[in-house]
Backbone as CSV, one residue per row, in Angstrom:
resi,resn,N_x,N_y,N_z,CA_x,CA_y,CA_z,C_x,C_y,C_z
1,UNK,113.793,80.182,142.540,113.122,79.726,141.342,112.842,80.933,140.439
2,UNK,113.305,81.344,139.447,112.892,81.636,138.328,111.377,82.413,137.932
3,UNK,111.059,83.167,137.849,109.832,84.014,137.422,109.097,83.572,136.155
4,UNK,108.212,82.920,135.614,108.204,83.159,134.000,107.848,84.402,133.620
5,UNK,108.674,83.938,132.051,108.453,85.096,131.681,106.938,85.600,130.914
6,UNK,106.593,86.913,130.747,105.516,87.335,131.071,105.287,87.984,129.343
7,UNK,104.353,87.660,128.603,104.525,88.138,126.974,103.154,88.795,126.804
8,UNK,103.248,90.424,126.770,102.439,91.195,126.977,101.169,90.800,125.177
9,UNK,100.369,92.075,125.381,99.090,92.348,124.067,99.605,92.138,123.069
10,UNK,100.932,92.969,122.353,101.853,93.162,121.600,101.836,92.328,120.924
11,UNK,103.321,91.177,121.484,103.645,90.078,121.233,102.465,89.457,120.487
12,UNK,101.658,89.279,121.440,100.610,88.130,120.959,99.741,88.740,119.420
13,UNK,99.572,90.072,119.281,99.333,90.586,118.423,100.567,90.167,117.097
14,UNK,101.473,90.449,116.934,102.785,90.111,116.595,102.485,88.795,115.664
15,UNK,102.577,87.606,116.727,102.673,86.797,116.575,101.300,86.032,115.609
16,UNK,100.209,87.066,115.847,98.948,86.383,114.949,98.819,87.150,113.386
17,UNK,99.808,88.260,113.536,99.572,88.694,112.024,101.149,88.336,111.226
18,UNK,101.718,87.812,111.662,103.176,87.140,111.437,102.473,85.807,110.869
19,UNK,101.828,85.041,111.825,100.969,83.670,111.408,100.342,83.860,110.458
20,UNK,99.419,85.193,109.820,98.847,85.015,108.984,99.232,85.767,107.752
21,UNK,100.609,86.419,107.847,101.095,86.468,106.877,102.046,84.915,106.513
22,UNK,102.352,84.412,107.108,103.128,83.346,106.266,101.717,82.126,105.612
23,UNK,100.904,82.087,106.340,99.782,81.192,105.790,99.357,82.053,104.313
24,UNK,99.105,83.121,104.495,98.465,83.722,103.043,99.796,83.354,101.747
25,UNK,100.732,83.195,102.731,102.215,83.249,101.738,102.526,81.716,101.400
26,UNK,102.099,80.920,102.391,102.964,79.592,102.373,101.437,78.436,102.420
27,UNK,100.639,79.110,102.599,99.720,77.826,102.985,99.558,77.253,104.866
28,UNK,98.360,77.330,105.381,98.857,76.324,106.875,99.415,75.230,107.036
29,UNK,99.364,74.613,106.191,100.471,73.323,106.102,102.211,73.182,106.340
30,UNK,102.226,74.985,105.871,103.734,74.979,105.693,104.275,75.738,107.292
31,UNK,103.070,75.955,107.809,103.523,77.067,109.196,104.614,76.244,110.190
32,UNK,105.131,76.737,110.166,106.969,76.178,111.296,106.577,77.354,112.138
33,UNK,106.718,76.767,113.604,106.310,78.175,114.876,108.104,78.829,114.773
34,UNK,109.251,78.028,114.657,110.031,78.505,114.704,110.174,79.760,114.041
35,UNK,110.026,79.854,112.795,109.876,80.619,111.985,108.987,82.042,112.156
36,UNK,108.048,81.477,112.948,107.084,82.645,112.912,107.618,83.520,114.075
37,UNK,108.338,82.576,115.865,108.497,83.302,116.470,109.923,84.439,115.530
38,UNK,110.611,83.506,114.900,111.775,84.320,114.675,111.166,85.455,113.599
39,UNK,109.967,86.026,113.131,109.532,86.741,112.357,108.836,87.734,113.122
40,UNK,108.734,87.125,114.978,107.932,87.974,115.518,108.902,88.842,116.927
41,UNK,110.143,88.302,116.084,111.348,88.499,117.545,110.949,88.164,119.147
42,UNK,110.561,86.756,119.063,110.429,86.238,119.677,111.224,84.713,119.922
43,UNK,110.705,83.986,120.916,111.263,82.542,120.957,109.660,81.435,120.778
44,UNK,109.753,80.210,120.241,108.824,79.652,120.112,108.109,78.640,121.458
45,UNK,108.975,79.458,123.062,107.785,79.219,124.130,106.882,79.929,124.247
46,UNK,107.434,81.456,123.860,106.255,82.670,123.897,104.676,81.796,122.929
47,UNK,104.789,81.541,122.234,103.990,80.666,121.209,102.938,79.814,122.293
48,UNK,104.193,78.693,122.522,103.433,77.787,123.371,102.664,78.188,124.764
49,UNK,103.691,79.392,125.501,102.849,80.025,126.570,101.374,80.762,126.306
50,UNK,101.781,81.523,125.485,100.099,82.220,124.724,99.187,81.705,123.744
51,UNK,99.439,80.520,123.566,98.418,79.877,122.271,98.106,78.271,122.956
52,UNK,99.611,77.875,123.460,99.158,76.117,123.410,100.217,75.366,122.972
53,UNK,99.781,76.117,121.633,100.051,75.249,120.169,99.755,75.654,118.686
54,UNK,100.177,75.345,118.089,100.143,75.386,116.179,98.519,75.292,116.367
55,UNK,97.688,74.743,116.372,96.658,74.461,116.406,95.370,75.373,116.930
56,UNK,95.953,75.809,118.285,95.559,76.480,118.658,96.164,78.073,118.070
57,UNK,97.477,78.245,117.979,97.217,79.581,117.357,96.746,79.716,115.834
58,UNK,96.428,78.913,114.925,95.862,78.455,113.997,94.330,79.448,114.099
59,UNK,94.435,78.407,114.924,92.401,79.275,115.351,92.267,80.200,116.052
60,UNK,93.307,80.839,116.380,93.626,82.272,117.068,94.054,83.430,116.109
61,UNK,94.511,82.514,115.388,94.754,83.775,114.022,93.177,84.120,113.155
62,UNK,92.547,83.088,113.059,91.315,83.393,112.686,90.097,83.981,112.943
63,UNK,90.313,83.829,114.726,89.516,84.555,115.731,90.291,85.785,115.364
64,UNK,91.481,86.195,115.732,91.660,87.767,115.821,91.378,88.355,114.518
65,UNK,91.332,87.639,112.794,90.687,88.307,111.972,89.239,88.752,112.186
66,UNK,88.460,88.106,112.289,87.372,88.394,112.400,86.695,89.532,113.753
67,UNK,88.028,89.396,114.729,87.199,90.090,115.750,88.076,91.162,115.524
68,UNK,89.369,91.909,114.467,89.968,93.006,114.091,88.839,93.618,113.659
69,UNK,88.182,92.860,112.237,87.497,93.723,111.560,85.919,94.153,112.269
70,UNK,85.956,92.989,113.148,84.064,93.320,113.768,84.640,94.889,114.546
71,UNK,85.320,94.445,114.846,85.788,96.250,115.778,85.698,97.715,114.417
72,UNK,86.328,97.317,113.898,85.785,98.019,112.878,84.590,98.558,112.290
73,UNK,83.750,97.632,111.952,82.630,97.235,111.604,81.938,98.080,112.883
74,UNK,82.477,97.873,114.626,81.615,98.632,115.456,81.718,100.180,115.390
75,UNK,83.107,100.608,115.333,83.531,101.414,115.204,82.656,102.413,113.956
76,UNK,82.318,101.935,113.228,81.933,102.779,111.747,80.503,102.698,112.140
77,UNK,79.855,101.594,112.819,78.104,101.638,113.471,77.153,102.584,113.104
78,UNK,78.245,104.096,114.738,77.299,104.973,114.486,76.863,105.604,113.063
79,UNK,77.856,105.780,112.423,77.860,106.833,111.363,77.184,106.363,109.896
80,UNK,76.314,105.067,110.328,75.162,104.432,108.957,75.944,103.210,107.943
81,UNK,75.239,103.364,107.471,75.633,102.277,106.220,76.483,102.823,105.766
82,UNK,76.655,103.202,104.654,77.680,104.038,103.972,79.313,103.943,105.094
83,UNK,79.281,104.173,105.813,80.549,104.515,106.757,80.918,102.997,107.542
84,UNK,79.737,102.071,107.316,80.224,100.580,107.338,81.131,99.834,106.329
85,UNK,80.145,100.105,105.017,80.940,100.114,103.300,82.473,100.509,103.551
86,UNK,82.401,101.843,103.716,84.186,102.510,103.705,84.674,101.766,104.648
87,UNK,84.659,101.601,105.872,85.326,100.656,107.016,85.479,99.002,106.540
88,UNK,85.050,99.066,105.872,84.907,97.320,105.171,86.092,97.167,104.533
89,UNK,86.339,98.596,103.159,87.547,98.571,102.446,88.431,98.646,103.060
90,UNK,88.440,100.064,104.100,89.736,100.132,104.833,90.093,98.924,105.227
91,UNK,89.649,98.207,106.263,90.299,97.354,107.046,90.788,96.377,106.425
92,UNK,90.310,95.833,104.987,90.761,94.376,104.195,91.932,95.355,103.598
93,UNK,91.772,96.593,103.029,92.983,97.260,102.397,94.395,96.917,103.266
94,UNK,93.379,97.408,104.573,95.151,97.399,105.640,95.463,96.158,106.247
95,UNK,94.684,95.247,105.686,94.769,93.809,106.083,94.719,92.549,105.319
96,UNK,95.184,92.513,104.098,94.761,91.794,103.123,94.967,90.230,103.655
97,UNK,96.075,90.435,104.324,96.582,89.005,104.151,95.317,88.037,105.636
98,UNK,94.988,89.065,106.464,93.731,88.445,107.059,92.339,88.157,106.374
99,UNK,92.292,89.359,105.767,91.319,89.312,104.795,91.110,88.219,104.117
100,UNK,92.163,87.833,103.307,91.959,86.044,102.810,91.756,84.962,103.302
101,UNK,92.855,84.863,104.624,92.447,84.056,105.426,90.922,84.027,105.885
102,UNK,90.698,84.871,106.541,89.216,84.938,106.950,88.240,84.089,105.689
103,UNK,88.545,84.686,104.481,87.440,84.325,103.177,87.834,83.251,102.516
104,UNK,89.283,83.171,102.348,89.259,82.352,101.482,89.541,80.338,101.507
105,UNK,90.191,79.849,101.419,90.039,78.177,101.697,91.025,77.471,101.962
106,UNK,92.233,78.853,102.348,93.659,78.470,102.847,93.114,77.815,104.235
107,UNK,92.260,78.219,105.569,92.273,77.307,106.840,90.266,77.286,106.523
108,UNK,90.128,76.145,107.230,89.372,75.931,107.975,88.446,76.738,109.304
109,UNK,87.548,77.563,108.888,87.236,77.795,110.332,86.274,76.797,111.421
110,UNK,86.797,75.953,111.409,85.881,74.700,112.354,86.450,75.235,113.891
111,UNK,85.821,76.154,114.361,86.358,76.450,115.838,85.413,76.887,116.275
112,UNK,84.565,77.232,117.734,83.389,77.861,118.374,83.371,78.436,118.055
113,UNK,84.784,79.225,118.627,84.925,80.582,119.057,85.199,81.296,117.557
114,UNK,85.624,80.962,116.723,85.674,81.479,115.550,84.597,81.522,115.072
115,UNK,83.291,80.182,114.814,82.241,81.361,114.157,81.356,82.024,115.168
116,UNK,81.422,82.160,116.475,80.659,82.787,117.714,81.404,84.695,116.785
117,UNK,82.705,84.659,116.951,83.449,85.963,115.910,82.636,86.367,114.923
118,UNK,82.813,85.304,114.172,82.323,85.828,112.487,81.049,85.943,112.835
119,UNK,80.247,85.542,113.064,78.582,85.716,113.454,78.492,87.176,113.761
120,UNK,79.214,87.578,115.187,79.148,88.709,115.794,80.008,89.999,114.808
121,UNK,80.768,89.826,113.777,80.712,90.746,113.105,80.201,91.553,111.773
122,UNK,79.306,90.466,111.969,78.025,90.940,110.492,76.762,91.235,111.429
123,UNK,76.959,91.845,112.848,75.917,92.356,113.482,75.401,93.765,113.829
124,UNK,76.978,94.604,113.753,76.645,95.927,113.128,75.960,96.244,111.755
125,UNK,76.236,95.465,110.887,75.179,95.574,109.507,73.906,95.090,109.774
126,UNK,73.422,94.351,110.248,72.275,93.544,110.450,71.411,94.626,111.176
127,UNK,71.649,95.322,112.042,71.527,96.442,113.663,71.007,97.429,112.551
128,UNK,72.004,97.823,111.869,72.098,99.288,110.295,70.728,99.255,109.800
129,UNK,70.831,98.068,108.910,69.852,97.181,107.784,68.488,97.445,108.624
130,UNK,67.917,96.775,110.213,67.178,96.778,110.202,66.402,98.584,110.822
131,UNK,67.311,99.043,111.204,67.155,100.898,111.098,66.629,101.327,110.176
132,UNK,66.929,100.935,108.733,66.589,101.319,107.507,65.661,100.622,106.874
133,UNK,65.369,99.622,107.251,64.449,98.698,106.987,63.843,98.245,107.611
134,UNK,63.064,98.619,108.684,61.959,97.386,109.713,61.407,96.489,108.974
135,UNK,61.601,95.001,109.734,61.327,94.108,109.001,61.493,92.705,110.048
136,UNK,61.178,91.383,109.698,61.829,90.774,110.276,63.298,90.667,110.654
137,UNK,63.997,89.642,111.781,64.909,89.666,111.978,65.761,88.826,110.815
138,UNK,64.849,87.988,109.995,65.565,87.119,108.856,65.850,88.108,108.026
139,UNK,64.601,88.899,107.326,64.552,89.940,106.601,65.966,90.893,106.685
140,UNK,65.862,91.333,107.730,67.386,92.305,107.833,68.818,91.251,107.801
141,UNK,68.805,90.101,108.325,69.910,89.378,108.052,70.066,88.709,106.536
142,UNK,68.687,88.970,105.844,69.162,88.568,104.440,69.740,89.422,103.613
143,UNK,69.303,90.478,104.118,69.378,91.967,103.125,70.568,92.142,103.503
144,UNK,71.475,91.866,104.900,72.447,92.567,105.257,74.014,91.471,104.622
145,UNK,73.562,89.885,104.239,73.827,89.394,104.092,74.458,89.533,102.012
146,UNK,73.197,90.052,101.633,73.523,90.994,99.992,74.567,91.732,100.119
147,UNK,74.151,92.630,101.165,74.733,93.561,100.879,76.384,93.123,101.614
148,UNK,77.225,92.853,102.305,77.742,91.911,102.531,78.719,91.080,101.244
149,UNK,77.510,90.687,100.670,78.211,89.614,99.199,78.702,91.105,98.323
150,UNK,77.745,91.653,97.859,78.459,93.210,97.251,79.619,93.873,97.290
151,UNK,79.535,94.474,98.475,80.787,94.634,99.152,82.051,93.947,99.036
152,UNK,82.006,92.638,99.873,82.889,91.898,100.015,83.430,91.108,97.959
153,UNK,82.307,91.217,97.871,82.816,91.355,96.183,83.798,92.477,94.898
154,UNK,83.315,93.456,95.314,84.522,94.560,94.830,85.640,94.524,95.672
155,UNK,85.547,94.476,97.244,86.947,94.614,98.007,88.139,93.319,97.327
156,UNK,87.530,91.900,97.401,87.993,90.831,96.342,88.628,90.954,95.213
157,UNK,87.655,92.035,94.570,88.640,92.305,93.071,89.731,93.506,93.313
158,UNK,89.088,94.030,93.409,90.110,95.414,94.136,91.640,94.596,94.600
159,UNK,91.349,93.986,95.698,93.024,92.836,95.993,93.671,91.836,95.118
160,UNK,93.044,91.436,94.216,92.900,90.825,93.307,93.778,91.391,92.407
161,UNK,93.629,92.514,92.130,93.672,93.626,90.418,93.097,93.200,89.827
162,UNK,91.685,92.608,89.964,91.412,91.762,88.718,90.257,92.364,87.898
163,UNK,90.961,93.420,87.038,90.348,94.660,86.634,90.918,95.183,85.874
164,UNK,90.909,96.004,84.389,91.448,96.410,83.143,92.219,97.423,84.196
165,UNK,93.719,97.303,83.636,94.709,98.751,84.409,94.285,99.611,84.211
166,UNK,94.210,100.586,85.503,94.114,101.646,85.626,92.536,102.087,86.279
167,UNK,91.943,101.406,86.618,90.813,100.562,86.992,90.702,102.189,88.129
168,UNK,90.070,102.882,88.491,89.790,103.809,90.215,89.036,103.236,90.912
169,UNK,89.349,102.300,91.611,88.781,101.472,92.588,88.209,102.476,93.482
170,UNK,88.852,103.761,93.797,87.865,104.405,94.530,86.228,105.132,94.124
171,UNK,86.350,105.423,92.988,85.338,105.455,92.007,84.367,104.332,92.214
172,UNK,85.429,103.103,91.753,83.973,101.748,91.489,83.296,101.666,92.845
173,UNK,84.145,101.685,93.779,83.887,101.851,95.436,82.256,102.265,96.185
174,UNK,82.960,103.984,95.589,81.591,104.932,96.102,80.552,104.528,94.823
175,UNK,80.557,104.069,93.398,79.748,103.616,92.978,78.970,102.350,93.543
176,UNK,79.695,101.831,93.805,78.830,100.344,94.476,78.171,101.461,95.782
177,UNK,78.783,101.499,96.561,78.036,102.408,97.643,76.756,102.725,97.456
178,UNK,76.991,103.499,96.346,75.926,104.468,96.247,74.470,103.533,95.880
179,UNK,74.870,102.383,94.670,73.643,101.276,94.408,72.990,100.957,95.440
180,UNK,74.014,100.549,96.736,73.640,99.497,97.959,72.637,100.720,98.696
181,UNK,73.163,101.920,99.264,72.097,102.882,99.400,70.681,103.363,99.130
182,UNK,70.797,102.826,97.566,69.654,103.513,96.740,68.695,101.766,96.842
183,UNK,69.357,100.650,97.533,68.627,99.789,96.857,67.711,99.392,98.652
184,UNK,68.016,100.361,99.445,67.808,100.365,100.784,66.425,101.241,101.310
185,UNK,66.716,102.565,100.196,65.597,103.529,100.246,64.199,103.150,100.335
């Protein structure tokens, strides 16, 4: 009898930013697994062995956005606010097409485990916020929640271009930064 075959981190990695580039491109409606395995040089059992299903990797593509960038988000922790901000840009910079997904109204996140994710990665800011701010626990999740909308508001336009040419997004960047800082003091 036959061994199955065995589809390592990779693959499955592969296969969820392949998924969410054709959704940012095509819509979830339009996702064909065929397509995606053949985008991920794969075959579309690898799919069914590591996901299920369309459905399920659906909500696997959404889980691994959110839990890419919370790593991030942990990753930048120690080094304060400010070094959360920059880790925010980076990662939507090097990730746009998750980036939307995650935000915008191409899928649905109706899954546990997806907002159990998203919850847990606005918790390094929240952790930050209340360092700098003792306060209640609402208190720091509201403030961290601003700051959050801020952020996630220039990174938006920034992908966008939606900004007179020639625009130094790195400029407007460390300017916003610097407000969210000063409005923390």
């Amino acid at each position: 009898m036959a061994r199955p075959t065995v589809y390592d981190d990779d693959l499955r990695t592969r296969l969820l930013e392949e998924t969410a580039e054709i959704i940012d491109r095509d819509g979830p409606d339009r996702v064909v697994l065929r397509e995606i395995a053949r985008a991920a040089g794969t075959s579309t059992s690898a799919i069914y062995t590591l996901f299920g299903g369309k459905t399920e990797l659906l909500a696997a593509v959404i889980e691994h956005a959110f839990r890419s960038f919370g790593d991030a988000q942990l990753a930048a922790e120690p080094q304060g606010l400010r070094a959360l901000g920059e880790a925010y840009r980076a990662w939507s910079l090097a990730h746009p097409a998750l980036f939307r997904l995650m935000f915008g109204d191409r899928m649905p996140a109706e899954h546990a485990a997806v907002e159990a994710v998203a919850v847990q990665s606005l918790a390094p800011l929240v952790r930050t916020v209340s360092g700098i701010r003792p306060g209640t626990p609402e208190a720091a999740q509201r403030d961290a929640v601003i700051i959050w909308s801020q952020v996630h508001g220039a990174v938006a336009l920034e992908l966008a271009q939606a900004a007179p040419a020639g625009v130094d997004w790195d400029a407007v960047y460390a300017g916003l930064l610097d407000v969210v800082e000063r409005s923390l003091a």
